[in-house]
N, C-alpha and C positions, 0 to 999 in steps of 0.2 A: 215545486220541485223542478219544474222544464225548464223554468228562467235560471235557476242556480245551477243545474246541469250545463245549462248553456255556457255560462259564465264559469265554470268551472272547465269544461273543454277550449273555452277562446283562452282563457288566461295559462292556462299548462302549456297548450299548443303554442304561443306567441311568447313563452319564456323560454322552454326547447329549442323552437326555431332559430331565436336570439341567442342559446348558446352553442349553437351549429349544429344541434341533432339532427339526422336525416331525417326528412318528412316524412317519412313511412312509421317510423318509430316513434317521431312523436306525435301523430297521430290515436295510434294503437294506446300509449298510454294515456292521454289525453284523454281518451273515451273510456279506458280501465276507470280511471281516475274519478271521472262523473257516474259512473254506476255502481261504485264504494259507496253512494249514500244507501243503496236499498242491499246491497249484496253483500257477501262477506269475501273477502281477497281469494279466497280458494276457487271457491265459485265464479267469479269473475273473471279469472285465469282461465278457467278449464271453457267456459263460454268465449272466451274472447278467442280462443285455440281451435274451437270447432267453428265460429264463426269467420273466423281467417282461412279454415281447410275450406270450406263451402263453398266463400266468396272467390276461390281458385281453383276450385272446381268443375265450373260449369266451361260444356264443350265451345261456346260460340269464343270462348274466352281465347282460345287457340287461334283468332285471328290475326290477332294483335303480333303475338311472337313471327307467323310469317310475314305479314307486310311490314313491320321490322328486318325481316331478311332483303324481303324484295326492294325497298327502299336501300339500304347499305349498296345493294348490288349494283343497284341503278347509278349511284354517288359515283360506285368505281368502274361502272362498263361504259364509258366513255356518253354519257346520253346528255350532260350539260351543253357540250360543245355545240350537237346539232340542233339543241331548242335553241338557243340562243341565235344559230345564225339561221335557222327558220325563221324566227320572230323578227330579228331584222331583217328579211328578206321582205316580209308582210309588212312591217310598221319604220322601215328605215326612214321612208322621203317624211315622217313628222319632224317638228321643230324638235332641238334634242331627241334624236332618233337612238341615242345610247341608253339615255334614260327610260324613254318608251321600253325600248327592247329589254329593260333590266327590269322594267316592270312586269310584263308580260312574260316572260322565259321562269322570271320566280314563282307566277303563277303555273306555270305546266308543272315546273321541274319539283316547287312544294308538292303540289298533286303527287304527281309521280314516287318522289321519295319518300313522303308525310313528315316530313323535318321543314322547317322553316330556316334554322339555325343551318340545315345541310343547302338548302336552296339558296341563305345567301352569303355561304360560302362557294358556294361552284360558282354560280352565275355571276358572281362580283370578281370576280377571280378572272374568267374570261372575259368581259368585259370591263377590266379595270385599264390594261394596255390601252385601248382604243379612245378610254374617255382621257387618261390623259396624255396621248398623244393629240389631241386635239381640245387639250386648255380646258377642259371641265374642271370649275371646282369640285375639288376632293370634298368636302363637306356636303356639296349636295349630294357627289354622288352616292356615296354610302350612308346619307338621308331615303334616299331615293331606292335601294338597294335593301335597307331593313326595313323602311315603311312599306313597303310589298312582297316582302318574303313573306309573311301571316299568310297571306292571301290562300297558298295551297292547304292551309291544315283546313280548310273550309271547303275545298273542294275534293269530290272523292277521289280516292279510296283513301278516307281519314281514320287516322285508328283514334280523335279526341271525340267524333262522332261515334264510335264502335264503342267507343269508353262509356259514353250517356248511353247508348242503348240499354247497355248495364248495366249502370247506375238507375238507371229510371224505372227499370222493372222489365225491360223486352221491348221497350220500342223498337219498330219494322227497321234495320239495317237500312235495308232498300229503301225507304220514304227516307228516310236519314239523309240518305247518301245522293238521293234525287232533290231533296230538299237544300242540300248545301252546293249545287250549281250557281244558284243568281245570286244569294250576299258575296260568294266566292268573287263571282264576275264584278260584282260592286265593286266589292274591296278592290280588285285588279284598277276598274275602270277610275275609281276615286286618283288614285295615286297614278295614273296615267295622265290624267286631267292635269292634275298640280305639277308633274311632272314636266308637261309641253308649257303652263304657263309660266313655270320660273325658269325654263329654256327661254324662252321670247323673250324675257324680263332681264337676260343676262346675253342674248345676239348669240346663242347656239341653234344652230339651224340644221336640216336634214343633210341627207342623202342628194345631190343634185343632179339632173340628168331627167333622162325618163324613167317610167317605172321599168323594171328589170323582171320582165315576166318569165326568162330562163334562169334567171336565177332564183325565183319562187319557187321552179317547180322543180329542179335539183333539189333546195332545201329541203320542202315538202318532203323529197322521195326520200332523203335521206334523216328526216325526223318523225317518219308516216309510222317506222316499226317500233319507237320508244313513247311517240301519240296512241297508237294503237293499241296500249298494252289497256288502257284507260278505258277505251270503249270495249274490247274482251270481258276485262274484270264488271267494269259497271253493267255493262248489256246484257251478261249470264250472270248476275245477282237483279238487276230490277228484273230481267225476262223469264225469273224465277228457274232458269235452270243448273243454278248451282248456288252452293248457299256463300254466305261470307268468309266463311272459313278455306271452302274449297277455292273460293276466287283466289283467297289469299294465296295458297299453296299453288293455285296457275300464275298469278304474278312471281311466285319464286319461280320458279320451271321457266317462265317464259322472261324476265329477266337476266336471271343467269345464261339463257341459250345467249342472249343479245351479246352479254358481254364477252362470252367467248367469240363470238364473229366475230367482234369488235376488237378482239386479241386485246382484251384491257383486264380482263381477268386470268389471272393463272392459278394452279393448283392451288401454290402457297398464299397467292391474295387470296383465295377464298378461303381456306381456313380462317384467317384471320379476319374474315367479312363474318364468317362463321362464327367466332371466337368472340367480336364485338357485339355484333348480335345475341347472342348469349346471355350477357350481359347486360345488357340494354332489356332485355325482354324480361330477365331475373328482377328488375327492379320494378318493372311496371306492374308485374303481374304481382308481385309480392304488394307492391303499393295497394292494388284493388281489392286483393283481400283481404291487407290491415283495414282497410276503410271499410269492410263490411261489419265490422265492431262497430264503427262510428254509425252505420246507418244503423245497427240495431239499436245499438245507444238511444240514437234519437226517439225511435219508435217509441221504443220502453217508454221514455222517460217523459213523451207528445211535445218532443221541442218542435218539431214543426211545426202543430196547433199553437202553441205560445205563441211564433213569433207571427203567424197570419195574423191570427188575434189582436198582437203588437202594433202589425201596420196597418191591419184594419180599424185598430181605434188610432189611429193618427188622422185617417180617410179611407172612403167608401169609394174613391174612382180608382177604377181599375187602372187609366191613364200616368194617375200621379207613383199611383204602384209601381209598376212597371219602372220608373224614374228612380224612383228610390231604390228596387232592384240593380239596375244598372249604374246605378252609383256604386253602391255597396260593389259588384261583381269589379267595377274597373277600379278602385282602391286595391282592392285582395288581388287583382288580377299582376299587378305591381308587384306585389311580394310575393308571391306563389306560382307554380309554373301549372302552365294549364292544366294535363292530370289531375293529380290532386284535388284541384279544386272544385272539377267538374266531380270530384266522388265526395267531394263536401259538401258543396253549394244546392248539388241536384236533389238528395234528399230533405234538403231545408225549405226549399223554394216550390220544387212541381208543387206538392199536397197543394198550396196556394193557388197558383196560378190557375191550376185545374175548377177551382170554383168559381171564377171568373170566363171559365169557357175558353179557354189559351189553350190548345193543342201540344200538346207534349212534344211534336217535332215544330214545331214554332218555339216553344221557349228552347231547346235544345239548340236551334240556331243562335237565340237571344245570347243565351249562353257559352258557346263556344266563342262567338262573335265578340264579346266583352275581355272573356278570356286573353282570346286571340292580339287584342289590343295590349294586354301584359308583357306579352311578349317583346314589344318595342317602347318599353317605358321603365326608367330607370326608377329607382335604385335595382330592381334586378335585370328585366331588358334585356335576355340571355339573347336574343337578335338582332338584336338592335349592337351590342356590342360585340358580334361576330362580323357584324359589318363596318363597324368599326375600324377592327382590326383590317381586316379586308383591303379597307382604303384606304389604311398607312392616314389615320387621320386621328382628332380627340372629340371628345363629347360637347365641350363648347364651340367646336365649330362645326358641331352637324344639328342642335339643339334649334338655334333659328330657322333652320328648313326643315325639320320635326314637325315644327308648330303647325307649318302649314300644311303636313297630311295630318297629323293629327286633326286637323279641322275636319277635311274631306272624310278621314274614316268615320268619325265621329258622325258626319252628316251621313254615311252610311248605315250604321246601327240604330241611327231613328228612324229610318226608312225599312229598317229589319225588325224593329220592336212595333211600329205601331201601323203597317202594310203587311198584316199575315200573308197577303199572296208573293213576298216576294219570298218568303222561306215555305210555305203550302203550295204554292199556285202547280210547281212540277208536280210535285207527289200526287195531288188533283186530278193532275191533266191523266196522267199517270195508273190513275185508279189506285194508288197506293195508301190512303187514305179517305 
């Protein structure tokens, strides 16, 4: 019954999808659908309706909707401008000092926002004038510009992390969110690398002069209060004095103060930050608790145990596991936008992992981390082609400078799948696990 359950949710779910129904809905029947073998349609209905209330129910869930807020606010209180020329303040004098900087500011400014799609929209935006006033190809640069926007949804305050907590049963926020610092930085650091080397490879070169140590420390001064919302929200959630939720609701408070300083927020922009947000957080959270049909589904019907079963009689190494894992996760990752997936993939995959002795916030890294990769990989690529557009450029000419972060990420997530300390080692050090 698990394996035909199975095959009955992949093949509904993948002929919906294909007819353009919203993945929240075709979800929910997709899993209606597999539990018609043992249930009669009334029943299934009325179960799938409390499991949907339930799954949208719980308090930690109310985090998500404010760092939603706090992110929109951040987008429009002017906070792009000054990572950006903080970052090239610290990392100008490298070879292709634009692209450095494009790498690095994605990674603050995704943090900050938790959009990736929002980070490389700002941050290519202001830095699109400077790269081609000074002859940057347009193809690298908005290769360069979607290959490292991901990077923030991995570091915290991530609501894809807040999503797996869960999903997976209550894994610690905090270990979460301390845990997604070093692949975050990977990812940063991978596509920094590749960055400076097809600079060199193409005679773009720094900043020249000496280093500009009053101009560090203006930027600094002036990107310390939109850095600093990071270390508030992170420092009072790991330093256990405030929980996720509330963090979130100080990221809003302390966001929106910025952007009125910043006089980039007015009354009627924020309704309408208001009004997006809304929105945005209507579909998430309705997403989560369709998908709690799906995880009961599973339960019921032990598609988890099947498919362990499944890979386990293929092989007994947990190594080759793990591989086949991550295959599977970056195909789907392609077609599906992170959410989703992580409220699909997490009930199918922990039960497994966990008897192999994997750590629930280690595969949760594995997992975002693969995700994360979907994001700048076509056919869907919702990042990859925001940056795109961005740089007034096409998919064949940003496709060859893809490949090669594509390499670097990739050499990333082996470094995250089979070196648990680089996604455990904080949490650890941390006492968080």
């Amino acid at each position: 019954m698990a394996i035909q359950s199975l095959m009955i949710i992949l093949a509904v779910l993948l002929t919906l999808l294909a007819l353009g129904v919203p993945i929240a809905y075709s979800i929910g029947i997709s899993a209606l659908a597999a539990i018609l073998q043992v249930t009669p349609l009334d029943v299934a209905v009325v179960t799938g309706a409390q499991r949907t209330f339930v799954g949208m129910s719980k308090f930690s869930l109310t985090a998500i909707p404010f760092f939603i807020l706090a992110g929109n606010l951040m987008n429009q209180g002017g906070v792009a401008k000054r990572l950006v020329d903080f970052v090239m303040a610290l990392l100008g004098k490298l070879p292709g000092a634009l692209l450095v900087t494009n790498g690095g500011a994605n990674a603050l400014f995704g943090a900050i926002s938790g959009s990736a799609a929002a980070a490389a929209a700002a941050v290519g935006s202001m830095v699109r004038g400077g790269e081609e006033e000074l002859g940057y190809d347009r193809g690298l640069c908005a290769a360069t510009n979607g290959a490292s926007a991901p990077s923030g949804l991995l570091i915290p305050p991530s609501n894809a992390l807040i999503t797996y907590s869960l999903a997976s049963g209550g894994t610690s926020v905090a270990a979460l969110f301390m845990a997604g610092y070093l692949p975050g930085i990977l990812w940063t650091v991978c596509c920094i690398i590749v960055g400076i080397i097809l600079a060199k490879r193409m005679g773009y070169t720094g900043e020249k002069g000496r280093y500009d140590w009053k101009n560090l420390g203006v930027s600094t001064y002036r990107a310390l209060p939109a850095l600093s919302l990071i270390v508030v929200v992170i420092g009072g959630i790991v330093g256990g004095i405030f929980t996720a939720t509330e963090g979130a609701a100080i990221a809003v408070a302390y966001a929106l103060l910025l952007g009125i300083l910043y006089k980039n927020i007015t009354l009627k922009s924020f309704w309408e930050i208001v009004i997006n947000s809304v929105k945005m957080s209507g579909m998430v959270v309705f997403l989560i608790g369709v998908s709690n049909i799906l995880g009961w589904v599973m339960a019921f019907t032990q598609i988890p145990q099947a498919v362990s079963a499944a890979l386990l009689g293929l092989t007994g190494n947990k190594f080759l596991i793990l591989l086949i894992m991550n295959l599977i996760l970056l195909i789907a990752g392609t077609f599906m936008d992170v959410t989703p997936a992580i409220l699909i993939f997490t009930p199918l995959f922990l039960p497994m992992v966990k008897t192999f002795g994997i750590h629930p916030v280690h595969f949760g890294l594995i997992l975002v981390y693969n995700l994360c990769i979907g994001n700048i990989t076509p056919p869907v690529g919702n990042t990859l082609f925001v940056a795109i557009k961005v740089g007034e450029t096409s998919l064949q000419k940003v496709i060859p400078y893809m490949l090669w972060y594509y390499l670097a990420i990739l050499g990333g997530l082996m470094a995250v799948t089979y070196i648990p300390f680089v996604s455990t080692g904080l949490p650890e050090l941390m006492g968080l696990i």
